[in-house]
N, C-alpha and C positions, 0 to 999 in steps of 0.2 A: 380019015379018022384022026390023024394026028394035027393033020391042020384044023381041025376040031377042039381037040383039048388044047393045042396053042391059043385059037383065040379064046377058047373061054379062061384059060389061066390069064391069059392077058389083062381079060375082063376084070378077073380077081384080082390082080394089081392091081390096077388102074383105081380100081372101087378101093382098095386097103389104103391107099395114097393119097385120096380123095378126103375118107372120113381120119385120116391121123394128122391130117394138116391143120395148125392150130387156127381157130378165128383170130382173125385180125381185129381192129379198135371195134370196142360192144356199142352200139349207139344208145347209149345213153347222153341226158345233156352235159352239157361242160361249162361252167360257169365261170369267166376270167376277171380278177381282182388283181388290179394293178395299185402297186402300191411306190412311190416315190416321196423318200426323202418326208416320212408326215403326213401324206396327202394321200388319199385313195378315190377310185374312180366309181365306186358306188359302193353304197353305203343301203340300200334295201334290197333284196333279193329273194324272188319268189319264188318256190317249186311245190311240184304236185305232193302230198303227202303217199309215202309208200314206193315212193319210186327211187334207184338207183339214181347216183348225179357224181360227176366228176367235177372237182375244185381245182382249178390251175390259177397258180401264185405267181405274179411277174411283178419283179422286183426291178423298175426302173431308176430307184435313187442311186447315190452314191454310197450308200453306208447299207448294211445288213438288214433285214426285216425277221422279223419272227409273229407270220401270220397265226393265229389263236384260235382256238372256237372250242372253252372247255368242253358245253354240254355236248356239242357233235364227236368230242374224242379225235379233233384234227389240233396238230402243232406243226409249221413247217417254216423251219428257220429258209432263209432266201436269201445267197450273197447276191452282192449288186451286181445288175447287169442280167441275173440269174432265174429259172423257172424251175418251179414245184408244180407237180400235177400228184392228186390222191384223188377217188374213188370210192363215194362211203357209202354205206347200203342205203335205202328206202329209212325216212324218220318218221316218226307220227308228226300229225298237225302241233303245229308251236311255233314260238320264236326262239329263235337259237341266235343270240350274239357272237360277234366274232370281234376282231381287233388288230394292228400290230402291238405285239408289245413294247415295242421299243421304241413306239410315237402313240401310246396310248390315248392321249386326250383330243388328238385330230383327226382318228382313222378308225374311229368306232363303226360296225354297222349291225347289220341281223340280216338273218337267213328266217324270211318268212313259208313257212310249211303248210298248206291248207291242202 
């Protein structure tokens, strides 16, 4: 009998432990924009409409970035050398712009949403 409620307590640990354990990374996609000195590595970018998406900012130049995307509500300054990662919800269908601002006129792109 007691070796009975031992394992079933045990049981109940084990299960309390099991479900209080936080998830690890949510798969959702992750989209990487490198950005160096002016220059970035892509400039069109496609996802599904309504879906979850992760943006990671790697800042390969020498000098600071300040990656942009008013309509998305993302801003992620990046010292050099350095990575931003954000996580923004599900958008509607659109083009959503982005940019650094601090080489605006070479590092234009969009986030296309369908």
């Amino acid at each position: 009998m007691v070796a009975r409620a031992l394992a079933v307590s045990f049981m109940l640990v084990q299960l309390a432990i099991a479900t209080a354990l936080p998830v690890h990374a949510e798969d959702i996609p992750t989209v990487r924009i490198e950005l160096n000195d002016g220059h970035i590595n892509v400039r069109r970018i496609e996802l599904p409409a309504r879906q979850r998406f992760r943006v990671e900012v790697v800042n390969q130049g020498k000098t600071p970035a300040e990656f942009e995307s008013l309509p998305l509500g993302l801003e992620l300054v990046v010292a050099p050398g350095g990575t931003r990662t954000r996580a923004l919800p599900g958008k509607s269908a659109g083009t959503y712009p982005y940019y650094d601002e601090f080489h605006m006129e070479t590092t234009r792109g969009e986030f296309v949403i369908k």
